[in-house]
VEXZAZA-43121 format. One record per residue: residue number from 1; x, y, z of N, C-alpha, C in turn. Coordinates in steps of 0.2 Angstrom, whole numbers, plus 5000, padded with zeros to 4 digits. Example, Ala and Ser with C-alpha at 12.3 -4.5 7.8 and 13.67 -1.06 7.14 Angstrom:
2
    nr    nc1    nc2    nc3   cac1   cac2   cac3    cc1    cc2    cc3
     1   5066   4972   5039   5062   4978   5039   5066   4984   5039
     2   5064   4989   5035   5068   4995   5036   5064   5000   5039
This chain:
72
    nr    nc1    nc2    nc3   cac1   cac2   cac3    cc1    cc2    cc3
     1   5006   5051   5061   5000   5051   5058   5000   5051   5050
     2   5005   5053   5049   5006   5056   5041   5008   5048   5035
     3   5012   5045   5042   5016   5041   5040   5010   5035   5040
     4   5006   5035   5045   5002   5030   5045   4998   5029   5038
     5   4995   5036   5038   4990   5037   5032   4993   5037   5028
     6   4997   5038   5023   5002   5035   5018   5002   5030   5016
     7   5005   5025   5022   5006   5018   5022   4999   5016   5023
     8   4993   5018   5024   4986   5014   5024   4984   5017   5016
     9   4984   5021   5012   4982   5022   5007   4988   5017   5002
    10   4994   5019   5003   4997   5015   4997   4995   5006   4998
    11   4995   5005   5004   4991   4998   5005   4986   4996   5002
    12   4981   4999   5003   4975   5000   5000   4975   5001   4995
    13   4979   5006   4988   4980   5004   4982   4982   4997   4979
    14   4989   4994   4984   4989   4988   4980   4984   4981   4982
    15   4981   4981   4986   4975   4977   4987   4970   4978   4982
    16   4969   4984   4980   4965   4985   4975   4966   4982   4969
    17   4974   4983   4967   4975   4981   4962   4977   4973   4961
    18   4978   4969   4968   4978   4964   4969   4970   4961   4966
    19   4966   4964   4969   4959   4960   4970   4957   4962   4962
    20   4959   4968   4959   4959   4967   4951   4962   4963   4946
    21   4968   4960   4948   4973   4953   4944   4968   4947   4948
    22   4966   4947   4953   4963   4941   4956   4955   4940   4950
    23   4951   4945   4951   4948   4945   4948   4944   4947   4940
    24   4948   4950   4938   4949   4951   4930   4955   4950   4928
    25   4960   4948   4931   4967   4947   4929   4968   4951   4924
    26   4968   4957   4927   4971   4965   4926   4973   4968   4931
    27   4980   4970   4930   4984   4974   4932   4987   4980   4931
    28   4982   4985   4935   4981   4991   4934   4987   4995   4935
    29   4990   4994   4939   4998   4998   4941   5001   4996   4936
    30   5002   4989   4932   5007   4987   4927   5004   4990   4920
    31   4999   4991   4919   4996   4994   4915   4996   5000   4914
    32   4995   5004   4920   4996   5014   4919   5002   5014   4920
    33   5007   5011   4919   5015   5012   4919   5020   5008   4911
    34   5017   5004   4908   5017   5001   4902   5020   4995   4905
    35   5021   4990   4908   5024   4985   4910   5025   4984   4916
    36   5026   4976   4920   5028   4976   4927   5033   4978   4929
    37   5039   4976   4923   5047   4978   4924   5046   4985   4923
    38   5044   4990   4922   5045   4999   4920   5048   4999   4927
    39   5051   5004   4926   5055   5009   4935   5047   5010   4936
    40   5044   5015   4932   5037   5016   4940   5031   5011   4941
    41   5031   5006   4939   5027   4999   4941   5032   4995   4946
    42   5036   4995   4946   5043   4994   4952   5041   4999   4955
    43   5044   5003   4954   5042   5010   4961   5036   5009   4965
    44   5031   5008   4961   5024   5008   4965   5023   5000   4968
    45   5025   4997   4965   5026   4990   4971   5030   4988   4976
    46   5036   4993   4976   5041   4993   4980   5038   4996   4986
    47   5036   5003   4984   5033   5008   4989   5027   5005   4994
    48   5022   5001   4989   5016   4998   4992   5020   4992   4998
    49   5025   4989   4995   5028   4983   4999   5031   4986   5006
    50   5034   4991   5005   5036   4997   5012   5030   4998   5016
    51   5024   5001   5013   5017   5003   5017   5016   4996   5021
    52   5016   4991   5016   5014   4985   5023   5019   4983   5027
    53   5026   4986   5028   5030   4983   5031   5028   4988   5038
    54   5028   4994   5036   5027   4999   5043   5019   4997   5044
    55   5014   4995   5042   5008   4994   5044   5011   4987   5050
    56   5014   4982   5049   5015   4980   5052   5017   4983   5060
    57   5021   4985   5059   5021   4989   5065   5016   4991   5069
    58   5013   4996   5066   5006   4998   5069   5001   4991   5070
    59   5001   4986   5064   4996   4980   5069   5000   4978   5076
    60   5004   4978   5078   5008   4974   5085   5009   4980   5090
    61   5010   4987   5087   5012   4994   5094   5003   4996   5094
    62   5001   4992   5101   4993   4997   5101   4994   5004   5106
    63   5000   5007   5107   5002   5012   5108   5002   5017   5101
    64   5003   5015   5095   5002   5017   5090   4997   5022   5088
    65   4994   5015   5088   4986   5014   5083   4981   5020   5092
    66   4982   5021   5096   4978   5024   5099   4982   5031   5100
    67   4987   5032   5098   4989   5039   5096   4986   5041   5091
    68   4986   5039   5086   4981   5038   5079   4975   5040   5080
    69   4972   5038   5083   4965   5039   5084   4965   5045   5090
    70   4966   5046   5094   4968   5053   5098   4969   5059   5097
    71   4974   5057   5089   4977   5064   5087   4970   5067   5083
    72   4965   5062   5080   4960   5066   5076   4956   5071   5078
C-alpha cells in the first residue's frame, strides 16, 4: 500500500508538472532544482519515471488494486 501510494503521488507530481510545461511552458521541478541537468531535477525525474513503471503493474494485477482498496 505504501508503495502504491508513493508511486501514485510521485506520478501525480510529474503530470502536474508536465500539464505546467504543456501549458505555460514552465517547468516547475527544473526550476525549484535550478536546471533540468541538476542531480535533483534528474532525481525527481528519475523517481517519477520509477512511479509510472510500478503503476504499471498495478494497471494489469487487479489482484493488486483490490488489495488496495480492502486494506483501507
Amino acid at each position: 500500500m505504501v508503495l502504491f501510494r508513493t508511486a501514485l503521488v510521485l506520478t501525480i507530481i510529474g503530470a502536474l508538472n508536465w500539464l505546467s510545461i504543456g501549458l505555460f511552458r514552465y517547468d516547475f521541478v527544473s526550476d525549484l532544482f535550478g536546471g533540468w541537468d541538476t542531480a535533483g531535477a534528474r532525481t525527481i525525474f528519475t523517481l517519477v519515471g520509477i512511479a509510472g513503471i510500478v503503476l504499471i503493474y498495478y494497471l494489469f494485477d487487479r489482484n493488486a488494486v483490490e488489495q488496495n482498496n480492502a486494506s483501507k
